[in-house]
Structure formats: structure tokens, C-alpha cells
N, C-alpha and C positions, 0 to 999 in steps of 0.2 A: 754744140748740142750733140758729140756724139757723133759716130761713122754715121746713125741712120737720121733722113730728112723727118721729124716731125711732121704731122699730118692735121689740121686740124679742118674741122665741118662749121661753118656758122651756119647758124637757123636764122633766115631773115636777111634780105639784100634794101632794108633800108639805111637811113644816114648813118644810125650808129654801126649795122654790120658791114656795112662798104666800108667805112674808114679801118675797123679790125682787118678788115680783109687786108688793107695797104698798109696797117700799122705791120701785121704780123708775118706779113710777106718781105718786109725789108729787116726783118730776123734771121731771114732763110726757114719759114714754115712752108708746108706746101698748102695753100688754101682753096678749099671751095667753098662755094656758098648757094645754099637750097631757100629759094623764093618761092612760096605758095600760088602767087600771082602769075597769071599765065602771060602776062606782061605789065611793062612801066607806064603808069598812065602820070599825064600831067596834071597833080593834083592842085587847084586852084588854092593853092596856099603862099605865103609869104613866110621867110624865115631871117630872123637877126642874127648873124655871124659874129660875137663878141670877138673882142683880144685873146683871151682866155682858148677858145676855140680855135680862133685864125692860125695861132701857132703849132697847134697839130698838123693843122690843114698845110702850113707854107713847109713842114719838111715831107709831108707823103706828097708835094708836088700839084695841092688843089690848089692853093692862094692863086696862084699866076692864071691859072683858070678860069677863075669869076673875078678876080678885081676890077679887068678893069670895064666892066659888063654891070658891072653891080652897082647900088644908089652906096654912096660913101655919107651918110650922118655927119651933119654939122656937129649934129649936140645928142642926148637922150635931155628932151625938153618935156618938162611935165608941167602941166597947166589945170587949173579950176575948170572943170565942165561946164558950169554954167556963167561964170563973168570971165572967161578965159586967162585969168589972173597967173603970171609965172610961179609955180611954187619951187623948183626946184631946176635947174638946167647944170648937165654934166656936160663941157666940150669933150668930144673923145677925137681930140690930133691922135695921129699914128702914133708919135713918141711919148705921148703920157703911159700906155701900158707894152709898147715895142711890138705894136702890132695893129692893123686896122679894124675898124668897125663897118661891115658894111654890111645892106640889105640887100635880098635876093629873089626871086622866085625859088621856091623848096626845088621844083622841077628841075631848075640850073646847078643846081649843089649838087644836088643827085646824078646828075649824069657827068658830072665832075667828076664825083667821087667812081662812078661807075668807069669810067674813060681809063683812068691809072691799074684798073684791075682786069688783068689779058682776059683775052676772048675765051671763053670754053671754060672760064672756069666761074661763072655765073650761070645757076641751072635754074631756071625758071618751072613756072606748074608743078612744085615740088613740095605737098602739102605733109607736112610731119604729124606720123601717128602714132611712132614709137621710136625708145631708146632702149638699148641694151645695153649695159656695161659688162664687158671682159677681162681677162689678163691684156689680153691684146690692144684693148681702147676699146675704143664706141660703137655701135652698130646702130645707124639710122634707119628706120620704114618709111615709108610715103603709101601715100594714098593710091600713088597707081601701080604700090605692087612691086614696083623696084628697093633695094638697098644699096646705101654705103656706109663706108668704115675710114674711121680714124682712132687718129692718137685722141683726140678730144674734141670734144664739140663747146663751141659758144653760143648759147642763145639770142641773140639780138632780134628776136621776133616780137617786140614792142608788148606794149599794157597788156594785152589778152594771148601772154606768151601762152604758146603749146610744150615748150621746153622747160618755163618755169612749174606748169602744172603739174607738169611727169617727176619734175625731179623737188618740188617743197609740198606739193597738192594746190589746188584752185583757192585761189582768196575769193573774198565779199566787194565790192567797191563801195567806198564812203560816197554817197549823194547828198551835198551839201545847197540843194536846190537852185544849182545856177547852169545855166545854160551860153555857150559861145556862139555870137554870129560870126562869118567871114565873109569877105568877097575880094577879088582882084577884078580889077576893069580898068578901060582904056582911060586915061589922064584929059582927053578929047573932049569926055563926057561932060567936063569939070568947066566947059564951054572958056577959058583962059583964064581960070581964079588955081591961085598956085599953093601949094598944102603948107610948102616951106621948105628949107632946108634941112630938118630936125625931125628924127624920130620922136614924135609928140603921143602921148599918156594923155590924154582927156579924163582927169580923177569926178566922180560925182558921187553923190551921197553912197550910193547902195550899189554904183555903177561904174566903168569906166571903158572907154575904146580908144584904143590904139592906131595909129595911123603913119601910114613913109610909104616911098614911090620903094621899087622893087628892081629900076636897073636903072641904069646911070645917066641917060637920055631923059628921063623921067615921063616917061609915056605911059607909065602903068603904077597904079597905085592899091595897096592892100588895106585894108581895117581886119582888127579882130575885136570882137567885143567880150564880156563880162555882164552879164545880168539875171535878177532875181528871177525864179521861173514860179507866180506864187500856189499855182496849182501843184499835184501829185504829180511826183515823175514821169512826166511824156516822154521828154527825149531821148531818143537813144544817145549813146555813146560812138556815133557814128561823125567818121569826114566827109560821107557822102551823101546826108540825110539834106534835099532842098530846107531854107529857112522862107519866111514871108516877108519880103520888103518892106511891105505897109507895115507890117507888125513891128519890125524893127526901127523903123521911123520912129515910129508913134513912143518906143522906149525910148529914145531919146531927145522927144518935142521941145525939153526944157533946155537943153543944153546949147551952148554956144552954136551962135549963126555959121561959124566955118564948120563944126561938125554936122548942122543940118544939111547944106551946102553939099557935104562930101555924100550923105547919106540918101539925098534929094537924086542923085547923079547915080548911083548906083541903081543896076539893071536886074541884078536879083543877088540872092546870098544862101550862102548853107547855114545849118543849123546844129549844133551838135550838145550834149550834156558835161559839165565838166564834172569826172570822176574823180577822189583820189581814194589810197589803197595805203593801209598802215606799211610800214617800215618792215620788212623782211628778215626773219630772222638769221639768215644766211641765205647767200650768192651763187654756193656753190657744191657739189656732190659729187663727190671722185672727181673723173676725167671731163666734167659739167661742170659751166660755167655762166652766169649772165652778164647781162651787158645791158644798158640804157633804160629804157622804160620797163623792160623785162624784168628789173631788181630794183630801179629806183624812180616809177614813173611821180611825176609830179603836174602841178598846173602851170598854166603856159604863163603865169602874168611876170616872172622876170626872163621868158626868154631865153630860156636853161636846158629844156630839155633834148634840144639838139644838140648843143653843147657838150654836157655833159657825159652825152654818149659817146660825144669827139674824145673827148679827157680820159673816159674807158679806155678806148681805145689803143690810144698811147702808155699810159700806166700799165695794162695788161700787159703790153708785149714786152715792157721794161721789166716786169716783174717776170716773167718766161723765161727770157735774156740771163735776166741775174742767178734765178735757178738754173742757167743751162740747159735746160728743159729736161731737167732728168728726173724732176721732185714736181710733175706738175700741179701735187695737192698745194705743196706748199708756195709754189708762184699764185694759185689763187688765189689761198687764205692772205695772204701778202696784197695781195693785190684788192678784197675785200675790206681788209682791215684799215690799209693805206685810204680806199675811195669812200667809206661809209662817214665818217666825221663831215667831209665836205658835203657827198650828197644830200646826209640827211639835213643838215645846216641851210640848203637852199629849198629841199622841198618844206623845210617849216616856215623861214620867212615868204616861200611865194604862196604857199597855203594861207596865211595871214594877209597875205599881197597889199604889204606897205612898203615894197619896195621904192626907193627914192619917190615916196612920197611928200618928202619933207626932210626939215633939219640938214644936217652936213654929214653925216653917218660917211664911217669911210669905205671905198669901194675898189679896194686894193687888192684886198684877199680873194674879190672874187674878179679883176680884170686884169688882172696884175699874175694869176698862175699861169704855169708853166708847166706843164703836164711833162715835158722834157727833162729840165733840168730841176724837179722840185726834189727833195728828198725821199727815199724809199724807206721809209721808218713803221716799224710793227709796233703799235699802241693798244692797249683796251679802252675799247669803245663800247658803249651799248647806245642804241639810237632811241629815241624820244618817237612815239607813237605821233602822228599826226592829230591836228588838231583838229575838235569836232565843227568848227565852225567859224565863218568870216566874221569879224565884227565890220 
């Protein structure tokens, strides 16, 4: 890259800007990262670490981290909501995609990923309110009045980027009237009835929840759900909006006695809106660039959206690398061009969310990549709007 060190800013010290941070630190960039949060709180979430992702994660040095901490999946076992009927089970052994599957608390990955990236160069309370572009690179504002400078900034500040506003303008979000509950709680609760080995998909007509313990002692168990909301949009768009327990019950009365069971035992839950946001017309603007939900957010029903921010990740810094960092329009467009086929490909089928619903559909392409060694090939692409609505 040149006598001088590259400098780059990420907006956003979540999953997907912690892993840039360690992708593009083991390029030889020099990295910081500006966090609005004035600190890391433990958000009561559960996250699915596919194959696909795990092998980002085992060369930036997080694998060894969480494995062996983490619930390891028998299977992705999907089943009928209401007569518990097996419709579809995937075994995921480590050697079917050269990489494990395993489930986590979100809070554990994060500070994983947090751990590999030295002290002092995570800055916290650092709310972005401007960008400037230069001859020289970037020039960041905050809210409290300070600045910094780089060669380039990446945005990884998620769905309600500040980075993506400044640099394509503020989109609309699609409300397609459904709402997610969650919860984690202690396995205790469960009074000795066992969930199983298998990350389980409860499919029902208009509905479905998802359910797996979260580390490997299996002491703690998460759900997310899926359901119609048939009123006018109440809910926010929020992970930290309380949801109603009884209300939640009550949506799923009909359903199988082990998902009553798990939802009878739960002690309270959040409540959030699931959003989505048409396809981006571009990534990226000069010495800008995004990353994760910031360019490609999607809904959670395959389990992707962390992921794919991992995959960012890795391809970004591969695509810097191959320009040497001296064309950095052209490592992005590269790097746009290379990741928009796949992302937009996962946010239509989990928009439609008939993921291993059924049939034998193959799932190679998407547990089987390698963000490492996949090919760096420039194609015309144009991405497919998202679709207006679930059937």
C-alpha cells in the first residue's frame, strides 16, 4: 500500500464494524472506530453464526473464542407449528460446509469481536453529524464538537445509518405489517423439559418462531418470532421496545404444546417492527463506503444479517488489498459489485421467508461461501427491488 499507512474511520462498533475493524487491520490499515453509544450494553438477543460466517470469524481469531462457549446445532430442524410435523431438517456436521454452526448470545460475539481490536482504538459516545470529503480523505464531526480524519470512512452504523443518509440521502422503510417478539431466559424456567438438540423453525400459517439454547451448557434459551400486527403500525422499529407476554402467548395458543411450553416459561419479551428498505442504488461515494445493514439491511427469518456483515467484511479488505490501496474508488466499486448479487439474493428470499421451508432446495451457495478464497470478479448486476409483501 505504499510508504504511507492507510487510515480508515468506521461509523458503528457493531458486529459488522468490529469484524472490518479486524478484517482491515490485518491488511496493515490503521483503524478506528466511532460508537454513538456511550457504552456496550448486553443486548437480550440470540445470534446464529452459520459456516459461511464462521470462516471469517476463525482467520480474524474469533472462532476459538466462542466455540467452545457456544450451543453447537444438531441440525436446522423445521417443523409444522401446529401438529409438530418434521418438514424439512438440515444436519450441519462441521465438515459438510468446513466450518461450524453454532448459536450464541449476540453479547458473546461482540465482545469477541471487540477483544481482537487493541484498546484505544474503540471510541465510544461518538455520535456522527458530518462528513467532509477532501483531496486528503475524510473529515468526520460528532456531536460533541470534536473531529477526525482519514483516508476513508466505512459506515457500518446499521438500518438507520447516519453515514448512509449523508452520503445517498434518507430512504422510506417498507412496513409489511409484522412485528418480532424475543426473549432469552434461564433454561431453569423450563422446570426439566429440554427444547432439543436442533435449532427448530416452528412454520404456521401466517406465523412462525424460532427457538435454540444460546451456549453450550444449555442454561439459556432464546425465541424470535414472526407475526401479523392486524392494526396500523404501532411498533416501533426498536430492540429495546418491552413486548407483552400474555399477548404473545395468546399468538401462538394454537400452536404445538412444546412451543406453548417454552412461551408459558418465559418471564417477559421485547417487541420490535420488522422493517425492510428497497435495494440501494449504490454503496458507495468517493472515499465512503457501507457495510452490513447500512447497504443491505434485510429481515432476520434466514439468519443473515449478521453474517453477511461478517462477509462485508472480509471481501472489503480483499478488494483494498488487490487495489493496494491506492484506487480506493475502485476497491469499492469492486467490492460492491462482487457483494450485491449475493446480498440482494438473500434479502429476496428472506423477504418472502420460505427459507428451508420445504422441498430439498440446495444450500451450498449460501453455507458453503467463503468470503476468503471465493473469487474477486467484476459483473453487471442490477438488484431486484424488494418485494411488497409475505405470502
Amino acid at each position: 500500500m505504499g510508504d504511507t499507512k492507510l487510515s480508515v474511520a468506521i461509523v458503528g462498533a457493531g458486529i459488522g464494524g468490529l469484524a472490518a475493524a479486524a478484517t482491515l487491520r490485518q491488511i496493515g490499515m490503521d483503524v478506528q472506530v466511532y460508537e454513538q453509544a456511550p457504552a456496550f450494553a448486553r443486548i437480550g438477543a440470540g445470534i446464529q453464526m452459520m459456516p459461511n460466517s464462521m470462516k471469517v470469524l476463525r482467520r480474524i481469531s474469533v472462532e476459538e473464542r466462542v466455540r467452545d462457549s457456544s450451543f453447537k446445532p444438531y441440525s436446522h430442524l423445521n417443523r409444522d407449528g401446529i401438529t409438530g410435523k418434521v418438514m424439512r431438517e438440515l444436519p450441519m456436521p462441521e465438515a459438510l460446509f468446513g466450518a461450524p454452526y453454532l448459536c450464541m448470545h449476540r453479547a458473546e460475539l461482540h465482545a469477541a469481536l471487540a477483544a481482537v481490536v487493541p484498546e484505544g482504538h474503540i471510541h465510544l459516545n461518538k455520535k456522527l453529524v458530518g462528513l467532509e470529503q477532501h483531496a486528503g480523505g475524510v473529515t468526520l464531526a460528532f456531536a460533541d464538537g470534536t473531529r477526525a480524519h482519514a483516508h476513508a470512512v466505512v459506515g457500518a452504523d446499521g438500518v438507520h445509518s447516519v453515514v448512509r443518509n449523508i452520503i445517498i440521502g434518507p430512504d422510506e422503510p417498507i412496513h409489511k405489517g409484522r412485528i418480532a417478539y424475543r426473549a432469552i431466559f434461564s433454561s431453569d424456567l423450563l422446570n426439566g423439559k429440554d427444547i432439543g438438540a436442533s435449532r427448530t423453525k416452528w412454520w404456521g400459517p401466517d406465523r412462525h418462531i424460532v427457538i435454540y439454547y444460546t451456549n453450550a451448557t444449555r442454561s439459556e434459551l432464546y425465541f424470535v418470532t414472526s407475526v401479523p400486527e392486524p392494526a396500523e403500525w404501532l411498533t416501533r422499529e426498536s430492540w429495546s421496545a418491552k413486548g407483552d407476554v400474555v399477548e404473545l402467548r395468546k399468538a401462538y395458543e394454537t400452536f404445538h404444546s412444546d412451543v406453548r411450553d417454552v412461551l408459558q416459561a418465559c418471564p417477559d419479551c421485547h417487541k420490535w417492527a420488522i422493517l425492510e428498505r428497497e435495494p440501494l442504488s449504490h454503496w458507495s461515494d468517493g472515499r465512503v463506503v457501507l457495510l452490513g445493514d447500512a447497504c443491505h439491511p434485510m429481515t432476520p427469518y434466514m439468519a443473515q444479517g449478521g453474517a453477511t456483515a461478517i462477509e462485508d467484511a472480509a471481501i472489503l479488505a480483499r478488494c483494498i488489498e488487490q487495489v493496494g490501496g491506492d484506487d480506493l474508488d475502485g476497491a469499492f466499486r469492486l467490492y460492491e459489485n462482487h457483494r450485491k448479487p449475493r446480498t440482494s439474493r438473500i434479502q429476496a428470499i428472506s423477504s418472502a421467508n420460505t427459507w428451508m421451508k420445504g422441498g430439498d432446495d440446495d444450500t451450498s451457495w449460501l453455507y458453503g461461501y467463503d468470503a476468503w478464497t471465493v473469487p474477486l470478479t467484476f459483473k453487471e448486476f442490477a438488484a431486484k427491488p424488494v418485494e411488497k409483501r409475505i405470502e
